[in-house]
N, CA, C and O atoms as a GROMACS GRO file, in nm:
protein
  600
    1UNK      N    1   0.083  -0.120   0.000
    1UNK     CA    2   0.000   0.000   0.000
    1UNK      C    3   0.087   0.125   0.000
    1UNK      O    4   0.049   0.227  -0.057
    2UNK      N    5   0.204   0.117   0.064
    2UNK     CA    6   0.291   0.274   0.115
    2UNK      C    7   0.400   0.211  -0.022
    2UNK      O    8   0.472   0.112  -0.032
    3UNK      N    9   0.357   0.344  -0.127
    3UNK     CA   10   0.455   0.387  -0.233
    3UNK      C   11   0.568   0.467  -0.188
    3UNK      O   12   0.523   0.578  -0.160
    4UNK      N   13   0.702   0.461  -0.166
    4UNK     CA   14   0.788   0.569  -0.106
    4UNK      C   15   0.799   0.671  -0.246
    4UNK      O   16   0.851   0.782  -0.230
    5UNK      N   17   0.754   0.635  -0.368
    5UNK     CA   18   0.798   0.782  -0.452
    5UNK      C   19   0.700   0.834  -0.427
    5UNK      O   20   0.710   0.939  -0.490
    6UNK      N   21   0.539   0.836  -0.340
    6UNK     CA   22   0.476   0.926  -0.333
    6UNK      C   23   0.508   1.051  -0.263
    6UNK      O   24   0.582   1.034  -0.167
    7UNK      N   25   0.479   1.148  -0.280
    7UNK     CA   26   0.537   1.276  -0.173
    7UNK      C   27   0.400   1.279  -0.082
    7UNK      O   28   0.284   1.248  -0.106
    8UNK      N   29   0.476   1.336   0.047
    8UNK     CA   30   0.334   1.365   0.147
    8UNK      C   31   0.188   1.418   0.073
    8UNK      O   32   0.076   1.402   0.120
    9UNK      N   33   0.212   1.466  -0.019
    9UNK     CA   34   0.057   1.505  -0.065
    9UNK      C   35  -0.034   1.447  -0.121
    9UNK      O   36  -0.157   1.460  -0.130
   10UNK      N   37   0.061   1.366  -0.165
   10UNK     CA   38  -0.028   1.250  -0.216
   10UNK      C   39  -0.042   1.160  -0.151
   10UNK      O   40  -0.102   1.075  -0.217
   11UNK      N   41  -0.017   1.118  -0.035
   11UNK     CA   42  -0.003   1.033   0.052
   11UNK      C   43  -0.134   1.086   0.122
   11UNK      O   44  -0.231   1.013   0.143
   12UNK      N   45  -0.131   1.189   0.149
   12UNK     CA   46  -0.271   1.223   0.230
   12UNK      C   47  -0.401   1.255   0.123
   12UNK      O   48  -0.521   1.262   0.150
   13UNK      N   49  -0.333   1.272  -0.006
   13UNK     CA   50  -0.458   1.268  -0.104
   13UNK      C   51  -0.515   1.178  -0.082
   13UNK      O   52  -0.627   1.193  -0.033
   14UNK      N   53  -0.453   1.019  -0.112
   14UNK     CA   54  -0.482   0.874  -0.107
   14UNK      C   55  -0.553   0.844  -0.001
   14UNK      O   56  -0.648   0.766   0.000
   15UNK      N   57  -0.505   0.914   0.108
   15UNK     CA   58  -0.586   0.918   0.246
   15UNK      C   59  -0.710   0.965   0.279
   15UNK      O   60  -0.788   0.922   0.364
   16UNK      N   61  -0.725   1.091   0.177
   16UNK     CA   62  -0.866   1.125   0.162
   16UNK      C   63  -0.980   1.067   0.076
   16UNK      O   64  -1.102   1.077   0.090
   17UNK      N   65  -0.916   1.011  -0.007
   17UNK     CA   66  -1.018   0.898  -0.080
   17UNK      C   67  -1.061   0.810  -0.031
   17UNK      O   68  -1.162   0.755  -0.076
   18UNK      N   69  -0.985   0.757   0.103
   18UNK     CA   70  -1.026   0.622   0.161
   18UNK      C   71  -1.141   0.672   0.233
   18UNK      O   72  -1.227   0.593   0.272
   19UNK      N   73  -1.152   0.826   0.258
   19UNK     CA   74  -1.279   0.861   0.350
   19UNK      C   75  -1.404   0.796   0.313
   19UNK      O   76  -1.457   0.712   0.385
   20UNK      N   77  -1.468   0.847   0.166
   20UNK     CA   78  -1.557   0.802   0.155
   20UNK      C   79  -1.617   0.634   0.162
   20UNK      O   80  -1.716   0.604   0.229
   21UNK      N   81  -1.561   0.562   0.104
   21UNK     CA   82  -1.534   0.420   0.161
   21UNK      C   83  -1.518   0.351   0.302
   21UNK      O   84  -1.572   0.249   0.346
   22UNK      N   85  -1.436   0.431   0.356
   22UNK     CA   86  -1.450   0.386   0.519
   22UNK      C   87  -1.597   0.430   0.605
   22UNK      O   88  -1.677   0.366   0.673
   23UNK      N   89  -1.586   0.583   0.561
   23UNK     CA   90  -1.709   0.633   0.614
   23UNK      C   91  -1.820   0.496   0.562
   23UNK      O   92  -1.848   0.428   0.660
   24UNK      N   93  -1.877   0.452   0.451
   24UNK     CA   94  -1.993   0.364   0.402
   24UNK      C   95  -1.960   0.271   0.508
   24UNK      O   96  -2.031   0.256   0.607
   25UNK      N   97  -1.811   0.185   0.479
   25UNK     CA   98  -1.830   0.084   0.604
   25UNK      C   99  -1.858   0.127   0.776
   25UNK      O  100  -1.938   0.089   0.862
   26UNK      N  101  -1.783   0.194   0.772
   26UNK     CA  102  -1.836   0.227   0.959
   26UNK      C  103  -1.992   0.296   0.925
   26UNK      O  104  -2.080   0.303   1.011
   27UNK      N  105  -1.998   0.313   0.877
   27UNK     CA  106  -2.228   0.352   0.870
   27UNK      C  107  -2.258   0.182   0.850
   27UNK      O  108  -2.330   0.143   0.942
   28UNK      N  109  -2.226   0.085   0.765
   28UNK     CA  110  -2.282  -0.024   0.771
   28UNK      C  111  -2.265  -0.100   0.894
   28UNK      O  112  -2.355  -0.173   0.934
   29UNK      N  113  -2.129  -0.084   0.970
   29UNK     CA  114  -2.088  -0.168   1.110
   29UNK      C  115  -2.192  -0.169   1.200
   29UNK      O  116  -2.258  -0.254   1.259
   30UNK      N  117  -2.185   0.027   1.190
   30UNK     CA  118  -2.304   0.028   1.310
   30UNK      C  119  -2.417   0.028   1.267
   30UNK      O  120  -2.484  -0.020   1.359
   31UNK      N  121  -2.492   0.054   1.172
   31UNK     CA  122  -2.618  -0.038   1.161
   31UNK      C  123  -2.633  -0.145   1.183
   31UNK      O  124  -2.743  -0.190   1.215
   32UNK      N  125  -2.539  -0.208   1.173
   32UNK     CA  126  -2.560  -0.350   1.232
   32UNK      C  127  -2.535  -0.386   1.306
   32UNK      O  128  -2.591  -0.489   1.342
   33UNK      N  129  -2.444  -0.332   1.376
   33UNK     CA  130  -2.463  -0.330   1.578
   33UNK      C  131  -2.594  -0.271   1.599
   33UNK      O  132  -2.636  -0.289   1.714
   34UNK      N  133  -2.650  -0.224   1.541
   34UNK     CA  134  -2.748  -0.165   1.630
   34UNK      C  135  -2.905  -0.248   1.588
   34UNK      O  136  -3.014  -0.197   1.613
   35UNK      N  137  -2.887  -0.392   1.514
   35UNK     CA  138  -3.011  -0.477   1.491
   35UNK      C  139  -3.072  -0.496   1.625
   35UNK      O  140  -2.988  -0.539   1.704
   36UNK      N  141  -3.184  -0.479   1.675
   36UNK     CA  142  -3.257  -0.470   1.744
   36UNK      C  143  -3.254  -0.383   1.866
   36UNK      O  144  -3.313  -0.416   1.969
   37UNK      N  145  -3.190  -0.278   1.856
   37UNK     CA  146  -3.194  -0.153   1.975
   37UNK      C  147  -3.334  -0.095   1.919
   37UNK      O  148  -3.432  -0.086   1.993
   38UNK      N  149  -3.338  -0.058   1.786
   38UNK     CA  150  -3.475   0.006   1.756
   38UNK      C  151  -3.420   0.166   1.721
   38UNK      O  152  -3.498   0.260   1.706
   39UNK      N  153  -3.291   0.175   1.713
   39UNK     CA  154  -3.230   0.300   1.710
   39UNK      C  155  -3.159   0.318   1.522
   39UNK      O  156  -3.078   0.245   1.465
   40UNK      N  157  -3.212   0.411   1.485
   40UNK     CA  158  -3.089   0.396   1.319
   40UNK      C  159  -2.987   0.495   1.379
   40UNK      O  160  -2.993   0.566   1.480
   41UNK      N  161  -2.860   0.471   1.255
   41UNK     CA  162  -2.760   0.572   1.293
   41UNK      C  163  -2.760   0.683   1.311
   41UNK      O  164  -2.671   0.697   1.395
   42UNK      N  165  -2.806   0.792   1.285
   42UNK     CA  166  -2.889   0.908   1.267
   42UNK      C  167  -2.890   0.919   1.446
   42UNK      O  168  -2.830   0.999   1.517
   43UNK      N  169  -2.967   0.825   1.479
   43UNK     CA  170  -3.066   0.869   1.605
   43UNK      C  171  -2.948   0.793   1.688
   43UNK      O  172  -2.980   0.802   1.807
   44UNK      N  173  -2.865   0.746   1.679
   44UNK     CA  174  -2.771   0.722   1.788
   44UNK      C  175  -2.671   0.831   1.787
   44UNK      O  176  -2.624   0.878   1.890
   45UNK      N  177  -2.643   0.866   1.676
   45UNK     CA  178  -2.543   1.036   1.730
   45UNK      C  179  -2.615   1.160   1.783
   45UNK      O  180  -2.571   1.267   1.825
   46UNK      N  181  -2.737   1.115   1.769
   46UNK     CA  182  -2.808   1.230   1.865
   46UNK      C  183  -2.831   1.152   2.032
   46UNK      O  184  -2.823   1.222   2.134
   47UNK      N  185  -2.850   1.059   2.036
   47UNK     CA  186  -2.865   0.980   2.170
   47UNK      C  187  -2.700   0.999   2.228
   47UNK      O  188  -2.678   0.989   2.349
   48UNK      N  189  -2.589   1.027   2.131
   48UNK     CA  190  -2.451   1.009   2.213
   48UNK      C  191  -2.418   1.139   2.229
   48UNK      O  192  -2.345   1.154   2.327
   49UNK      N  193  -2.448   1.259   2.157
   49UNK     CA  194  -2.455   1.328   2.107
   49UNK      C  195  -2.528   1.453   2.313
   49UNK      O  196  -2.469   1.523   2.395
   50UNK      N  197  -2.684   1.403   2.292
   50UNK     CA  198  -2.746   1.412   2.396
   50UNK      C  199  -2.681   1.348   2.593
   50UNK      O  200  -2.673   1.402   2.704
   51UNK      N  201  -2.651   1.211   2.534
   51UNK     CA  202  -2.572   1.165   2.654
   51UNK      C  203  -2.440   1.243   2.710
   51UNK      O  204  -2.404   1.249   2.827
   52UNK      N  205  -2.375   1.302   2.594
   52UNK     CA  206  -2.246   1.367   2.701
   52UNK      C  207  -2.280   1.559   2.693
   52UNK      O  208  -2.197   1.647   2.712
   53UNK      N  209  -2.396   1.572   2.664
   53UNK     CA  210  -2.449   1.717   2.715
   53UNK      C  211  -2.524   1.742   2.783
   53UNK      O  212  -2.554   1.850   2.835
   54UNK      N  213  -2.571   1.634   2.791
   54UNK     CA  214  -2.739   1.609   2.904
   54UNK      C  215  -2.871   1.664   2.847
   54UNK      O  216  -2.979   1.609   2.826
   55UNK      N  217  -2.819   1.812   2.824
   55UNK     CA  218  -2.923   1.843   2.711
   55UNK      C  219  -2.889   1.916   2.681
   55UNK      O  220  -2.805   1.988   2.735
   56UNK      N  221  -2.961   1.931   2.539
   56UNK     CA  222  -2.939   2.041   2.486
   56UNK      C  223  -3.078   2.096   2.341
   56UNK      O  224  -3.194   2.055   2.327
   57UNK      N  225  -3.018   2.176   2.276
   57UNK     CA  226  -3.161   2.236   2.174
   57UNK      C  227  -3.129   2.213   2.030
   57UNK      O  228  -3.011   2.211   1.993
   58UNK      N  229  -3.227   2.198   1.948
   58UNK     CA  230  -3.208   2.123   1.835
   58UNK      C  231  -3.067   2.182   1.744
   58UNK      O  232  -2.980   2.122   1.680
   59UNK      N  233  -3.090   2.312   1.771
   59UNK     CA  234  -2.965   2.375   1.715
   59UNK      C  235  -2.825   2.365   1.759
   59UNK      O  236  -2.718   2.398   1.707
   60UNK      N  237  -2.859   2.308   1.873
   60UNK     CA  238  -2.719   2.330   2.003
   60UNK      C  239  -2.674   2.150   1.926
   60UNK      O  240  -2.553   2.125   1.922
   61UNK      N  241  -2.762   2.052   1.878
   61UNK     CA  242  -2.756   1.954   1.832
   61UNK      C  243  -2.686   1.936   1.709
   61UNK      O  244  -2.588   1.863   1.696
   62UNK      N  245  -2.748   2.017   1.605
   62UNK     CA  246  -2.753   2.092   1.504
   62UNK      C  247  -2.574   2.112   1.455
   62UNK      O  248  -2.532   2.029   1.373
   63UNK      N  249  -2.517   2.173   1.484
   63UNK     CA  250  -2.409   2.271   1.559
   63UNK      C  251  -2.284   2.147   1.622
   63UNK      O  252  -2.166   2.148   1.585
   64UNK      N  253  -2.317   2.090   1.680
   64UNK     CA  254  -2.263   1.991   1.757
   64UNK      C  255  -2.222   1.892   1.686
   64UNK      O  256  -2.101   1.874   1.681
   65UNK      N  257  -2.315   1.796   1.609
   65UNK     CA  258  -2.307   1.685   1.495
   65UNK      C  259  -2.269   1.778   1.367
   65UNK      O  260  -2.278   1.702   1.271
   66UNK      N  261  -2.234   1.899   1.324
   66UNK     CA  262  -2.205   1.922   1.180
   66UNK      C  263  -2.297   1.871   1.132
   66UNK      O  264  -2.251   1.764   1.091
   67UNK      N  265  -2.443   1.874   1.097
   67UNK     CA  266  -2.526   1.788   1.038
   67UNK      C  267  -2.641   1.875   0.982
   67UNK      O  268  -2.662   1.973   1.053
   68UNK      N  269  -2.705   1.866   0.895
   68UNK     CA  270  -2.838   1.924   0.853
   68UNK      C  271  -2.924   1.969   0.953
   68UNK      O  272  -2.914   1.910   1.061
   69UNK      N  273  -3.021   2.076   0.942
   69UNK     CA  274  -3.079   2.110   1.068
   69UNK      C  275  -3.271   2.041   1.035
   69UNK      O  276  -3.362   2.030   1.117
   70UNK      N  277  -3.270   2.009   0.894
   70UNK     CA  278  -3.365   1.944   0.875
   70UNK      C  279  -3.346   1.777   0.874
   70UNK      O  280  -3.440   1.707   0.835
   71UNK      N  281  -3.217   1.715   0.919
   71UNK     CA  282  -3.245   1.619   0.917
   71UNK      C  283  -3.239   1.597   1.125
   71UNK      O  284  -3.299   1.514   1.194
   72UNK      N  285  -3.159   1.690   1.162
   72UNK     CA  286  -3.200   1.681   1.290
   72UNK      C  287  -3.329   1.687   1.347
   72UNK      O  288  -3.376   1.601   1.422
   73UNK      N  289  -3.374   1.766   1.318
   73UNK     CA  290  -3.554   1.791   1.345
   73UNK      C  291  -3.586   1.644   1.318
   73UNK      O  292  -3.621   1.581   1.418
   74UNK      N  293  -3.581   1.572   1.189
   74UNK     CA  294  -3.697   1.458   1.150
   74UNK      C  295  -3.621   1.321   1.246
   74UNK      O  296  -3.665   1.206   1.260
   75UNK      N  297  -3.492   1.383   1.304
   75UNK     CA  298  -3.438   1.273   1.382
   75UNK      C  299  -3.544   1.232   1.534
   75UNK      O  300  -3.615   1.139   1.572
   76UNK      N  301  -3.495   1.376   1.586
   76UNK     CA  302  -3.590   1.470   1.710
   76UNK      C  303  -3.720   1.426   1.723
   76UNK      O  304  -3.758   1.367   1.825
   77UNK      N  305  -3.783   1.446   1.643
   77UNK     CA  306  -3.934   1.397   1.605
   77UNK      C  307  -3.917   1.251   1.638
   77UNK      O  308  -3.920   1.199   1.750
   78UNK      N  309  -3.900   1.201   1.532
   78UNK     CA  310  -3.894   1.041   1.594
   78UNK      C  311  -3.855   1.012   1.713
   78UNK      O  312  -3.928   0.930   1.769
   79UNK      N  313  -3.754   1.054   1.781
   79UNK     CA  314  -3.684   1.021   1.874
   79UNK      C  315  -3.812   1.036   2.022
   79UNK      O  316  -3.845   0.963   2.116
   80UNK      N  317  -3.842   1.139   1.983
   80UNK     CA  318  -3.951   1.202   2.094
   80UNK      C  319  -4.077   1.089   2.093
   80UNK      O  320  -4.115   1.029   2.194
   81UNK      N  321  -4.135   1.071   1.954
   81UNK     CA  322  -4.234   0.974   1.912
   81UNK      C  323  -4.224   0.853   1.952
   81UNK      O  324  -4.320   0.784   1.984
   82UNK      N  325  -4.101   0.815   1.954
   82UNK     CA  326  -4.105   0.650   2.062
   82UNK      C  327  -3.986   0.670   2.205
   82UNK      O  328  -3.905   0.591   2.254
   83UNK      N  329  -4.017   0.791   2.234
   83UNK     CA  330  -4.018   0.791   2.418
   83UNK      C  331  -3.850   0.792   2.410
   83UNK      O  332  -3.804   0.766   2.521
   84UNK      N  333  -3.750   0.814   2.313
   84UNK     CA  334  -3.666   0.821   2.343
   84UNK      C  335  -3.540   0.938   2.437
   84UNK      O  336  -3.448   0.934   2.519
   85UNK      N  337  -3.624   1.038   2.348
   85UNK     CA  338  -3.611   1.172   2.407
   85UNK      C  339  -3.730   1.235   2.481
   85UNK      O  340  -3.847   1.204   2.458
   86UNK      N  341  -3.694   1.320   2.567
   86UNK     CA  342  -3.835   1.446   2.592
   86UNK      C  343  -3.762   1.563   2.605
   86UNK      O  344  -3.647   1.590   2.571
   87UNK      N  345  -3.857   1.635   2.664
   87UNK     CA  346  -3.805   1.773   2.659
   87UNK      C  347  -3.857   1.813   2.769
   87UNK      O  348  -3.940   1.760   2.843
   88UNK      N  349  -3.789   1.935   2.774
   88UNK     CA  350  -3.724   2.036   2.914
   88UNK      C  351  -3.780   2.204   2.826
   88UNK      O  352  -3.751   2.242   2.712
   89UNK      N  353  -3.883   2.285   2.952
   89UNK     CA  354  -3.820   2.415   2.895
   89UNK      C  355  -3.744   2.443   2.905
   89UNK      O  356  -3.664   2.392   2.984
   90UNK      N  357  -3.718   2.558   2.822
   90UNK     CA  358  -3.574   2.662   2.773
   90UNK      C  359  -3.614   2.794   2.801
   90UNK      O  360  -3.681   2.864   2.725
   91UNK      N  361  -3.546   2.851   2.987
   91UNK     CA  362  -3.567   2.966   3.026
   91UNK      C  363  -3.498   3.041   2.927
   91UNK      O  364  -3.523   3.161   2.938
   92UNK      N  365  -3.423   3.013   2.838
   92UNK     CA  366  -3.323   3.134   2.785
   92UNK      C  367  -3.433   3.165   2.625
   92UNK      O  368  -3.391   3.242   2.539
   93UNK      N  369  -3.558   3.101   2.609
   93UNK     CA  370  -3.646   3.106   2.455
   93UNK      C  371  -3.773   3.046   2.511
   93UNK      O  372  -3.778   2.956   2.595
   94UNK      N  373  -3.866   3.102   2.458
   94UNK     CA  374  -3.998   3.065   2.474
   94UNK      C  375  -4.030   2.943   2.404
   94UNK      O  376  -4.078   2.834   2.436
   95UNK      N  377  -3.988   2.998   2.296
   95UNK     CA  378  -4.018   2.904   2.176
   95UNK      C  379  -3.919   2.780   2.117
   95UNK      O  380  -3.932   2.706   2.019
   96UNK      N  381  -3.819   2.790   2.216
   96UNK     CA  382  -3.714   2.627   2.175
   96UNK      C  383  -3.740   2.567   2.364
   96UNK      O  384  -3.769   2.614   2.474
   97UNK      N  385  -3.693   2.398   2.280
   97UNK     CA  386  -3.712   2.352   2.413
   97UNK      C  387  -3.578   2.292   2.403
   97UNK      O  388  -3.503   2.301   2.306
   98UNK      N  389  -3.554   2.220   2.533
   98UNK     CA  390  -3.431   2.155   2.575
   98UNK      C  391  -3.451   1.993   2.567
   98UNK      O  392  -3.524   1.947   2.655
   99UNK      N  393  -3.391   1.895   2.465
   99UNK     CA  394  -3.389   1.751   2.432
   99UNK      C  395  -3.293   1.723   2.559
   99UNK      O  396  -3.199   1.791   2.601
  100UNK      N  397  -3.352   1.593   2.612
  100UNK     CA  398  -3.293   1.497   2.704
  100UNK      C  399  -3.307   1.355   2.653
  100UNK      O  400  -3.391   1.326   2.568
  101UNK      N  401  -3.227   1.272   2.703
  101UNK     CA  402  -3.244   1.154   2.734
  101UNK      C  403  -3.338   1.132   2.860
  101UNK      O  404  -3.345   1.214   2.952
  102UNK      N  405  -3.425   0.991   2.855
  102UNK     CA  406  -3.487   0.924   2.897
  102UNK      C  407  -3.416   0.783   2.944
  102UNK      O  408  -3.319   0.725   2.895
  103UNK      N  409  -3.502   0.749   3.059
  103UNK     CA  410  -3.396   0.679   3.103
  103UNK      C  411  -3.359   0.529   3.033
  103UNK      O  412  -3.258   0.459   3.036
  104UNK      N  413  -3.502   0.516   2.962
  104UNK     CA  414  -3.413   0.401   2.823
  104UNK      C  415  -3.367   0.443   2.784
  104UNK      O  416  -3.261   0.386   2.808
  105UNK      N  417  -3.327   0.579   2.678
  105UNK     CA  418  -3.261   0.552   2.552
  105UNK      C  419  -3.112   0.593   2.652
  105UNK      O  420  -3.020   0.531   2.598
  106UNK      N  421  -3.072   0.649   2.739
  106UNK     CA  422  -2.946   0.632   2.844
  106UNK      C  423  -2.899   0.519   2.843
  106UNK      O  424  -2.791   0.499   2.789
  107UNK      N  425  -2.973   0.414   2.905
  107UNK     CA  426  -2.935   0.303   2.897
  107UNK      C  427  -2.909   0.197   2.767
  107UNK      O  428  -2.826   0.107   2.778
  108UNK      N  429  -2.970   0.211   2.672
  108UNK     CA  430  -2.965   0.169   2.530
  108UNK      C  431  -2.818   0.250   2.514
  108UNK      O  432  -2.712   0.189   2.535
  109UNK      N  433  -2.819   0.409   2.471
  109UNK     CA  434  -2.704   0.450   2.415
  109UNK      C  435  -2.529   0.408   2.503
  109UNK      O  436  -2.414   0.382   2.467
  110UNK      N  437  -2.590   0.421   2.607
  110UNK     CA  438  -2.462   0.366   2.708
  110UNK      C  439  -2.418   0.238   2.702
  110UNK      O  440  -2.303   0.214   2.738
  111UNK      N  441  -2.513   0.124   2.652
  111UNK     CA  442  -2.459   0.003   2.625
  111UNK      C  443  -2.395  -0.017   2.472
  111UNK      O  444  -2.298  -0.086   2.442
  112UNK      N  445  -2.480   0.066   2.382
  112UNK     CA  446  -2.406   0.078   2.287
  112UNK      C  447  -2.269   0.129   2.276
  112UNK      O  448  -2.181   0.069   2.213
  113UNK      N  449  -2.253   0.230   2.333
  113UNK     CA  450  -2.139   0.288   2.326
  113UNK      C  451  -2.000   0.126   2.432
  113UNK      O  452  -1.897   0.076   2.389
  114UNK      N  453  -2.046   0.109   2.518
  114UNK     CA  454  -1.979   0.004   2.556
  114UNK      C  455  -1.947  -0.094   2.489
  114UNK      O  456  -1.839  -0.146   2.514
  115UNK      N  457  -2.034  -0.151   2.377
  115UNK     CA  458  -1.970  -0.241   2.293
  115UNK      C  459  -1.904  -0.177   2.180
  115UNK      O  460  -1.822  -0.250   2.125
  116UNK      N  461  -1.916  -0.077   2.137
  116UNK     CA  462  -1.857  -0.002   2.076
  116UNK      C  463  -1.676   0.064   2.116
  116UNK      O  464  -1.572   0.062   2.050
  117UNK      N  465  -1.709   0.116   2.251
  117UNK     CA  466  -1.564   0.136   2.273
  117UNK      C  467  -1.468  -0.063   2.307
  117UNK      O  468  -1.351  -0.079   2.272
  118UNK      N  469  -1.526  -0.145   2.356
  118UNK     CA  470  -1.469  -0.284   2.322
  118UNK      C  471  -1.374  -0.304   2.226
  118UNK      O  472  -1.253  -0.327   2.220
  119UNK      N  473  -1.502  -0.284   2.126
  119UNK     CA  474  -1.447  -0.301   1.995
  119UNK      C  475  -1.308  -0.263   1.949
  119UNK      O  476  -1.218  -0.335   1.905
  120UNK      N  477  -1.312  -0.118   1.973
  120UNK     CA  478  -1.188   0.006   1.938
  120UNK      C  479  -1.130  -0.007   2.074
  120UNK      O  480  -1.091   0.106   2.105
  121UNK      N  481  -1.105  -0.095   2.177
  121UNK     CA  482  -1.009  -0.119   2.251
  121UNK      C  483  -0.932  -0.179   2.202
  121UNK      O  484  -0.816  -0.139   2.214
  122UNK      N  485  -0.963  -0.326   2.107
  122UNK     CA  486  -0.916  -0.409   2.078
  122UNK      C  487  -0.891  -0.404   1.939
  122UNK      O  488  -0.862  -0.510   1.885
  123UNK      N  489  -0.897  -0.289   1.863
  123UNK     CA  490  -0.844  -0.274   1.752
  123UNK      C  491  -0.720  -0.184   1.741
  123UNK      O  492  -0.632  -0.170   1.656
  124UNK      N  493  -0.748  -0.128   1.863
  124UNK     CA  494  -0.615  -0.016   1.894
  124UNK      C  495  -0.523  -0.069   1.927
  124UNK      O  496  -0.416  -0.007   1.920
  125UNK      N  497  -0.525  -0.196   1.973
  125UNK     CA  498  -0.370  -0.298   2.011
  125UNK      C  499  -0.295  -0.316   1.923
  125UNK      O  500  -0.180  -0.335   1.963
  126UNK      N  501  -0.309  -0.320   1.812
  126UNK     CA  502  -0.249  -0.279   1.682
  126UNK      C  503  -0.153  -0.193   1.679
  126UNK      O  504  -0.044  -0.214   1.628
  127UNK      N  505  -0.193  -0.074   1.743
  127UNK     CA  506  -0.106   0.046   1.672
  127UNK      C  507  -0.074   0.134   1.833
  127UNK      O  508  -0.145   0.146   1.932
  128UNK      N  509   0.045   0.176   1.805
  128UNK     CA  510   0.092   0.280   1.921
  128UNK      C  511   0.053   0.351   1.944
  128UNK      O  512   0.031   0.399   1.833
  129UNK      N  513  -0.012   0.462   2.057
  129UNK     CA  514  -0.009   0.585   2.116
  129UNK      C  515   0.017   0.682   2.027
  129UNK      O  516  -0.064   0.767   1.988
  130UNK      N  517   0.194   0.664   1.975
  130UNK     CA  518   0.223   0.778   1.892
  130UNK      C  519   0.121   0.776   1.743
  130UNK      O  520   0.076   0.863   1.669
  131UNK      N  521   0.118   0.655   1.748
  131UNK     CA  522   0.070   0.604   1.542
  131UNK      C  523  -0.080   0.686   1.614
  131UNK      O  524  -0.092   0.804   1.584
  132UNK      N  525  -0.174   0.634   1.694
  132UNK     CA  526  -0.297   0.680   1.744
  132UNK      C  527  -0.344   0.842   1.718
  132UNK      O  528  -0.437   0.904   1.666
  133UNK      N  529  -0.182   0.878   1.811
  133UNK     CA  530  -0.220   1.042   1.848
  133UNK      C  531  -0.214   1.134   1.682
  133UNK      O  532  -0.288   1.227   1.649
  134UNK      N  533  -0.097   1.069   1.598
  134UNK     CA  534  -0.091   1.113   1.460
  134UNK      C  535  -0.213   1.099   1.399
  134UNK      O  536  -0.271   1.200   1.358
  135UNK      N  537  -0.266   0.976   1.387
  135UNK     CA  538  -0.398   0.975   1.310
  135UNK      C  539  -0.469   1.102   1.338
  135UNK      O  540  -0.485   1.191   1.255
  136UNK      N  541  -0.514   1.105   1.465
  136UNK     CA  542  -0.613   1.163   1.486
  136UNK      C  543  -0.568   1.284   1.517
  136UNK      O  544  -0.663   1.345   1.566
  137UNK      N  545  -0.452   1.364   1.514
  137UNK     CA  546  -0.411   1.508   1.466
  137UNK      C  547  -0.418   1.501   1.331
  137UNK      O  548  -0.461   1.611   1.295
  138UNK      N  549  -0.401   1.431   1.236
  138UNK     CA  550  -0.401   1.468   1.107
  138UNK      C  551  -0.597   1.472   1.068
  138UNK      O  552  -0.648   1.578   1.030
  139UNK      N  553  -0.646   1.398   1.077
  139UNK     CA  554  -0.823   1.372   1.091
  139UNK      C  555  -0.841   1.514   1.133
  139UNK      O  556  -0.924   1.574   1.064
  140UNK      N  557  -0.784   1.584   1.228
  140UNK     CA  558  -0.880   1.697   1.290
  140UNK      C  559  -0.816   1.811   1.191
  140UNK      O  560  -0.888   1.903   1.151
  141UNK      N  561  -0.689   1.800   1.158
  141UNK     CA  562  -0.645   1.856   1.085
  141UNK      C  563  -0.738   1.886   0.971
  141UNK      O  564  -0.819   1.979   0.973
  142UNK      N  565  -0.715   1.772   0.835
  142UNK     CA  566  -0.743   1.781   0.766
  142UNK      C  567  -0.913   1.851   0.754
  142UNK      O  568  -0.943   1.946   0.682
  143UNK      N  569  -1.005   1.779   0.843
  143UNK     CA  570  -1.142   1.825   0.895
  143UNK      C  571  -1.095   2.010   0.897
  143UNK      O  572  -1.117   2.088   0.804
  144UNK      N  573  -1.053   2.031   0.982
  144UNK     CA  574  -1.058   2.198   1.007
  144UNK      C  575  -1.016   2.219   0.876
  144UNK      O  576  -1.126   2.246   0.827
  145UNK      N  577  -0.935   2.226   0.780
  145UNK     CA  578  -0.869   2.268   0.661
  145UNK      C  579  -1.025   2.243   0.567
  145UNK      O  580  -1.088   2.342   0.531
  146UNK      N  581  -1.070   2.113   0.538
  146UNK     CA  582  -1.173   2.106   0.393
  146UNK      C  583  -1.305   2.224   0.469
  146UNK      O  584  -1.367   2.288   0.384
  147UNK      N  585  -1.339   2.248   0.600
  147UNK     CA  586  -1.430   2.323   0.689
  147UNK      C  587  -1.455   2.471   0.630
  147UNK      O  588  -1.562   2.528   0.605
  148UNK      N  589  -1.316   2.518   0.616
  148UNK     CA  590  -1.289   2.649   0.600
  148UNK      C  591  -1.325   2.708   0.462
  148UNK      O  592  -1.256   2.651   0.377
  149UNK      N  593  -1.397   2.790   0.415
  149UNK     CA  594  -1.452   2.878   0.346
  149UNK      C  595  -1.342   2.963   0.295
  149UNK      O  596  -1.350   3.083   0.319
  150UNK      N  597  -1.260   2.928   0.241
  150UNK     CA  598  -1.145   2.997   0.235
  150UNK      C  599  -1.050   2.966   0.054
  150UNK      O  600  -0.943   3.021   0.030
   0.00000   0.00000   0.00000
């Protein structure tokens, strides 16, 4: 796979192509970890999303996931519709409310996430700290760089 006549740019070009492809597989993994929670992917990054803010407002959601604000809403909706979420007023707006977890979907998203971090315990034995910390400076990297309007 590692060409040494490539120069770094192309090396991380190559790297950015694998996004789209990896991204499809990790959306297929966890759909399929998640056969019978009753949760699609969508509605588990708002359930993990919700779990380490406690709460928050569709926009604060919105904002948070980088994600459509109309596909958050039709997430929200559902989510609310089978008891996953509820809501809280919002002294700071009349008119927005504050999404929580319930104490199923807590417990659903928290077990998910447990077999989930398992998983990426035991795939990380693989690779060093340093190899780890690089990946994921270059990921945030590259993320802030394609972000920018520039």
């Amino acid at each position: 796979m590692s060409d040494p006549d490539l120069t770094p740019a192309d090396k991380l070009y190559r790297g950015v192509q694998l996004t789209r492809p990896l991204l499809r597989n990790i959306t297929a993994r966890v759909d399929a970890d998640l056969a019978g929670t009753g949760v699609t992917v969508g509605q588990r990054a708002i359930l993990e999303a919700l779990l380490h803010a406690d709460q928050a407002t569709a926009p604060e959601l919105t904002a948070l996931l980088d994600m459509k604000r109309q596909f958050v809403a039709r997430e929200l909706k559902q989510l609310l519709r089978s008891g996953m979420v509820e809501t809280r007023d919002n002294p700071r707006h009349r008119r927005s409310v504050f999404y929580r977890l319930t104490a199923t979907s807590h417990a659903t998203i928290t077990t998910i996430r447990h077999r989930e971090v398992a998983r990426f315990t035991e795939f990380a034995k693989a690779f060093s700290k340093a190899e780890i910390d690089a990946y994921l400076r270059i990921q945030q990297a590259l993320n802030d760089a394609f972000s920018r309007n520039d």
